[in-house]
C-alpha positions in Angstrom: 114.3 -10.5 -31.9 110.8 -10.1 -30.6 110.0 -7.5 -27.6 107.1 -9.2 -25.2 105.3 -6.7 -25.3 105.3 -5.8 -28.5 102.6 -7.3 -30.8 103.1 -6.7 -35.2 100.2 -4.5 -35.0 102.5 -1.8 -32.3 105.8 -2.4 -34.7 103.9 -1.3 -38.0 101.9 1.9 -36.2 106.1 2.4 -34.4 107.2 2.5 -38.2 104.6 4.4 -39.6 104.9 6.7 -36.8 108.3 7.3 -36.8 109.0 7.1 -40.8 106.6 9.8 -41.1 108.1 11.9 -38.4 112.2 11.8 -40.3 110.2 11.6 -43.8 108.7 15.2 -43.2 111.8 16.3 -41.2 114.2 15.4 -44.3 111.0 17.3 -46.2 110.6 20.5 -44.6 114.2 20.6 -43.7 115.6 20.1 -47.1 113.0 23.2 -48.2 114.0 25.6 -45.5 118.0 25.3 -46.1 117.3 25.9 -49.7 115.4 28.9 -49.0 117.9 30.2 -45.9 120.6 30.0 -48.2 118.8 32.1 -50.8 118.0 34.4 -48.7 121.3 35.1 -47.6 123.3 33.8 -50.6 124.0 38.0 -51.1 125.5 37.9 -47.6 127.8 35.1 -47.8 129.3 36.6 -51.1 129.8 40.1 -50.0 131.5 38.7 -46.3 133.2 36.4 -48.3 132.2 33.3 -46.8 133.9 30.1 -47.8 132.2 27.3 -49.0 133.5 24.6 -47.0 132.2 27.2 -43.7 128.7 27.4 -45.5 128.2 23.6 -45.5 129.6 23.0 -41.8 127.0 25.9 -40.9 124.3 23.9 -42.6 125.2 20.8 -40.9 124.9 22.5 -37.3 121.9 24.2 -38.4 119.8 21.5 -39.4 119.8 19.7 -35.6 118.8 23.1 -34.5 115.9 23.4 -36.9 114.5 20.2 -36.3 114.5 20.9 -32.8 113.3 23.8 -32.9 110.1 22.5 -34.6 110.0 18.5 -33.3 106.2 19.7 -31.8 105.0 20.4 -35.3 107.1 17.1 -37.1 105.0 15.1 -34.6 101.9 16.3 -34.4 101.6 16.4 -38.7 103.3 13.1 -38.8 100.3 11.7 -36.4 97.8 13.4 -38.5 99.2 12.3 -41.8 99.2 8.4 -41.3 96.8 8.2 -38.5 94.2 9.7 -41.5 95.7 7.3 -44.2 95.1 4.3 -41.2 91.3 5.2 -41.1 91.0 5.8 -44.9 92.0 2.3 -45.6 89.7 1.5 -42.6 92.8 -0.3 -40.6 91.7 1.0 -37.2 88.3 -0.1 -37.7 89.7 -3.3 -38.2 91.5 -3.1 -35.2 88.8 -2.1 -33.1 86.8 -4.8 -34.2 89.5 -7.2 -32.7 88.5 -5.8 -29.8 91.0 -3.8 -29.3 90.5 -0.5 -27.0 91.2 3.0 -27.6 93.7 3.2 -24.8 95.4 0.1 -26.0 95.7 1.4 -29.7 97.6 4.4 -27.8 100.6 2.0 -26.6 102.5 2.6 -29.7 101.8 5.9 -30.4 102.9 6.6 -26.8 106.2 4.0 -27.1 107.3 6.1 -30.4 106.4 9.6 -28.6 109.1 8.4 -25.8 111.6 7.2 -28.1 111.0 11.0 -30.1 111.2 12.5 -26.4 114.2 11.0 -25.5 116.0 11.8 -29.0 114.8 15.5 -28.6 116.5 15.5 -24.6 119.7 14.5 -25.7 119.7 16.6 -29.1 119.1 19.7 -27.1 121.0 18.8 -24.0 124.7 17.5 -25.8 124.5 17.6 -29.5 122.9 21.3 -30.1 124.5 23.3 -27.5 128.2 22.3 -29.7 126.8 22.6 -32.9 125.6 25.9 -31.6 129.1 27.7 -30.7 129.5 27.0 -34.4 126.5 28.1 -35.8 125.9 31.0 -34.4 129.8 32.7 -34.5 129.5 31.7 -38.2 125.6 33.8 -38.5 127.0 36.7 -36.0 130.0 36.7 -39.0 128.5 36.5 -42.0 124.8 36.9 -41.7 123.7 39.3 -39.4 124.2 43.2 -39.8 124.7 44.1 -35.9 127.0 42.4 -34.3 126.9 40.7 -30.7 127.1 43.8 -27.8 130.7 43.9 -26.7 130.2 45.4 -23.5 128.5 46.1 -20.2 127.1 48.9 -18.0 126.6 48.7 -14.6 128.0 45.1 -13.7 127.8 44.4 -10.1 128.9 40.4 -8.8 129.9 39.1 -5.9 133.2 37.7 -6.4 133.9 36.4 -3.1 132.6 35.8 0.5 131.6 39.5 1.4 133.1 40.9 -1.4 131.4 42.6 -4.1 132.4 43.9 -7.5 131.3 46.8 -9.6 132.3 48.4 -12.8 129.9 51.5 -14.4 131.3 50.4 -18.0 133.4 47.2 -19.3 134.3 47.1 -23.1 134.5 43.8 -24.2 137.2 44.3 -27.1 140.3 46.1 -25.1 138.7 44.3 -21.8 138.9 47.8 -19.5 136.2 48.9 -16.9 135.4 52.1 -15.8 134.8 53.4 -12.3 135.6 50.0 -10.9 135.4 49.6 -7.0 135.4 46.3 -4.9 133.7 45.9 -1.2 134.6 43.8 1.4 132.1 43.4 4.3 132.7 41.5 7.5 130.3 40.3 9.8 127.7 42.7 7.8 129.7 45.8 8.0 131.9 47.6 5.6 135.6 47.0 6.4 137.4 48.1 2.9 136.5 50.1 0.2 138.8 50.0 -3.2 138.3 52.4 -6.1 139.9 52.6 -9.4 139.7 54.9 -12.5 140.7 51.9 -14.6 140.8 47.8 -14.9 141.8 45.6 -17.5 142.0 42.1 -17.6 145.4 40.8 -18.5 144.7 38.1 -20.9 148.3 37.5 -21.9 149.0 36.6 -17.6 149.6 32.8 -17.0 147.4 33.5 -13.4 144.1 33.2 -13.9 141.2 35.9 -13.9 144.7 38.7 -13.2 143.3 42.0 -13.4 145.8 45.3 -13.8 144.0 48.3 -11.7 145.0 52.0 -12.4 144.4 55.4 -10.0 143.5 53.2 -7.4 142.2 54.4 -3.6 142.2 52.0 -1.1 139.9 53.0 2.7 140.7 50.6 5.4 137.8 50.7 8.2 138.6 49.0 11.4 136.2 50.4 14.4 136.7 54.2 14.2 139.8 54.2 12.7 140.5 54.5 8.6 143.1 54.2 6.7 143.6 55.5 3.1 146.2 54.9 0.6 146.5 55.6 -3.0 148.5 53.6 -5.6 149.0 54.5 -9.1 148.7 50.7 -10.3 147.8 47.4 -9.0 148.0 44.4 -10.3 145.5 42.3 -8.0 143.7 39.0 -8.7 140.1 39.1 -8.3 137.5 36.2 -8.9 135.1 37.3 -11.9 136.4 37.4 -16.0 135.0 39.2 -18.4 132.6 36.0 -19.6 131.0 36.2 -16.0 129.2 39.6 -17.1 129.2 40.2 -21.0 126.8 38.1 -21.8 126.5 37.5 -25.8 123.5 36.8 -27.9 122.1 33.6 -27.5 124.5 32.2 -25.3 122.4 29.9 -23.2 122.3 27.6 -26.5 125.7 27.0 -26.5 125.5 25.2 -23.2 125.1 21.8 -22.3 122.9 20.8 -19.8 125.7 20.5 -17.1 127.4 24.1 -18.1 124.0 26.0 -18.2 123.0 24.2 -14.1 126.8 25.2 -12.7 126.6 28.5 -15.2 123.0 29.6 -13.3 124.0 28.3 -10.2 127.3 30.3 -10.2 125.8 33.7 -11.3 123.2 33.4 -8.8 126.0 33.4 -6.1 127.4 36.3 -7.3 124.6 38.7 -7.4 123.6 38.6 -11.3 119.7 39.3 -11.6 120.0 38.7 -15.7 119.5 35.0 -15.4 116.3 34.5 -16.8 117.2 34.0 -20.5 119.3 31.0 -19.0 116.9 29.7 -16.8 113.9 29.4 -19.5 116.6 27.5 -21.6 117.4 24.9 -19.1 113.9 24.3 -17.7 112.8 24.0 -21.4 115.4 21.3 -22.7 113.2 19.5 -19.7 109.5 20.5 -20.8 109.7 20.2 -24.3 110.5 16.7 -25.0 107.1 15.7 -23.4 105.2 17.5 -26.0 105.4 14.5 -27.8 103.1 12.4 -25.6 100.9 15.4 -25.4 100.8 16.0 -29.1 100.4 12.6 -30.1 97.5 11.6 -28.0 95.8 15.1 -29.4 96.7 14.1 -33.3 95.5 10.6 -32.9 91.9 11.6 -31.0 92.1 14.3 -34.2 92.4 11.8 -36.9 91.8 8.1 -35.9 88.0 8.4 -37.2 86.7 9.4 -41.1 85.3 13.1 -40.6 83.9 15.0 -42.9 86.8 16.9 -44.5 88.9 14.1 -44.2 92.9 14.7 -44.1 92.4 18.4 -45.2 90.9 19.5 -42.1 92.6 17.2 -39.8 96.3 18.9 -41.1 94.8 22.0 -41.2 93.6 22.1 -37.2 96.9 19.8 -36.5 98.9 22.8 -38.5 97.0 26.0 -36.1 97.8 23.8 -32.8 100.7 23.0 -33.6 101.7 26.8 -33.8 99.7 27.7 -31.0 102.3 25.5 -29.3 104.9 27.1 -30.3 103.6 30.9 -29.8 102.7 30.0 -26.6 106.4 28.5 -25.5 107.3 31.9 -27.5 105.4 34.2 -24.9 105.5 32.6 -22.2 109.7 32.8 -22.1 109.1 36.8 -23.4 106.9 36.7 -20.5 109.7 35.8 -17.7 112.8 37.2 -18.9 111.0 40.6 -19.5 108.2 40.4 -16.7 109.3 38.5 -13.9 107.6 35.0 -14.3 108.9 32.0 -12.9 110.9 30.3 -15.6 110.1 27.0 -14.2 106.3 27.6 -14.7 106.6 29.4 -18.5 108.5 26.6 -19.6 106.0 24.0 -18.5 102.8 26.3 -19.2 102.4 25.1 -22.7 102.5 21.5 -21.9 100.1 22.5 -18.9 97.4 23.8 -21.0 97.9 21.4 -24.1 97.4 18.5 -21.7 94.0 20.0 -20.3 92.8 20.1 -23.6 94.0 16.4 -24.1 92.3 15.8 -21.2 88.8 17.7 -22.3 
């Protein structure tokens, strides 16, 4: 079937472009399980990792890999056959057709959106399930410290008016310490609940069921108060222990959809640690146009014969395609440790790449 638009010349540059790009994936890929598996091999043994759980962690590793690096895959794969096109003096020929620079970009910029959409979904639906996988099976068998299984100081806002805190939660036998819940009206302060101890009852058919201990309860209506004291109370209140232990890397194990209602929720409830979260969603968004930024850079790199030839064209397409990378690096350290808009250091490397496109 032919696309209108679509001459022979844009279908072979589509294919070069895009066989390159899986060619070096399958490459590089293939190297780095071979030496991750080597490197832990010691690990697996002495956790006693099955076999059958060591090939289903490769498989969810490698979409994550290639993710991870799809910047670097297409700015080399550019490079690469771009350099081979003007060695064998094919876009000289197509130049002299009369064809324009701009026009010669049309496939170069049809494959970058087909790589761009690819990359979206990978790291919006396919990654974020792979991940739950990967990463329970590397906090398992591969890493020495495990994921942090509590929290200090948790404060949320579990309700309308109504807010939560515990001074200590331990995540394996699920008990807070100090725990005390306010419930304000109209602005002011109309009950005031404290309790030594709270665990969550996970064996209770009720939802987020929580069994308080100790517990002092001061009623405030006007100038009147009210105290009572209780030595246990089972109460349902609206947070679970998910809602505040947050685990290592658990913004990859979300999809798109989760992470949005995930943010949105926590933000209603008071919790200030959101900005791990929010660089991971606003990323999934920036990063699959890097591929029309880091195309159009490759090709002006390598479309003409330089002296130094592919050498020096893989060599500057190797330093900017990790410059890439560092910079998506520190500018995410930079918001979740200094305040900066996640929004803006998701979007900053594509920012400044494209001024330099533009230059």
């Amino acid at each position: 079937m032919r696309i209108p638009f679509l001459k022979r010349i844009d279908l072979y540059i589509i294919g070069k472009f895009l066989g390159t790009y899986f060619f070096s994936i399958l490459l590089i890929i293939s190297i780095a399980v071979v030496f991750d598996y080597n490197e832990h091999v010691d690990k697996f043994n002495s956790n006693n990792a099955s076999l059958q759980g060591i090939i289903w962690y490769y498989l969810n590793f490698v979409p994550y890999i290639s993710n991870l690096f799809s910047s670097l895959f297409v700015f080399l794969s550019v490079i690469f056959f771009t350099c081979k096109l003007a060695e064998n003096s094919e876009i000289i020929a197509m130049i002299s057709t009369g064809m324009s620079f701009g026009r010669l970009m049309r496939p170069y910029m049809i494959s970058a959106a087909l790589l761009a959409m690819l990359t979206f979904y990978l790291s919006s639906e396919v990654i974020p399930r792979a991940s739950v996988k990967r990463l329970a099976f590397e906090n398992q068998f591969k890493r020495t410290k495990k994921n942090p299984t509590y929290a200090d100081n948790v404060q949320l806002q579990v309700d309308t008016g109504v807010i939560a805190y515990m001074e200590h939660f331990d995540g394996v036998s699920k008990t807070g310490l100090h725990f005390s819940l306010d419930k304000f009206e109209d602005k002011k302060l109309i009950s005031h609940l404290t309790a030594r101890t709270v665990v969550y009852d996970t064996l209770s058919d009720i939802r987020n069921k929580w069994q308080l201990r100790n517990v002092t309860i001061r009623e405030l209506r006007g100038m009147r108060e009210t105290i009572t004291y209780h030595e246990h109370i089972d109460s349902v209140i609206m947070m679970e222990p998910k809602d505040f232990l947050f685990t290592r890397n658990q913004q990859e194990t979300m999809t798109n959809k989760e992470l949005k209602d995930y943010i949105e929720k926590q933000k209603l409830r008071g919790s200030a640690n959101m900005k791990a979260f929010e660089v991971e969603y606003y990323k999934r968004f920036a990063s699959p146009f890097a591929a029309f930024i880091l195309s159009a850079i490759g090709m002006s790199l390598s479309a003409k014969k330089r002296k130094g030839g592919m050498g020096l064209a893989l060599g500057t397409g190797l330093a900017l395609s990790a410059s890439y990378i560092l910079l998506q690096s520190i500018s995410s350290t930079f918001s979740i440790n200094a305040g900066f808009s996640p929004a803006i250091a998701a979007w900053i490397p594509n920012i400044i790449f494209f001024f330099y496109t533009s230059t």
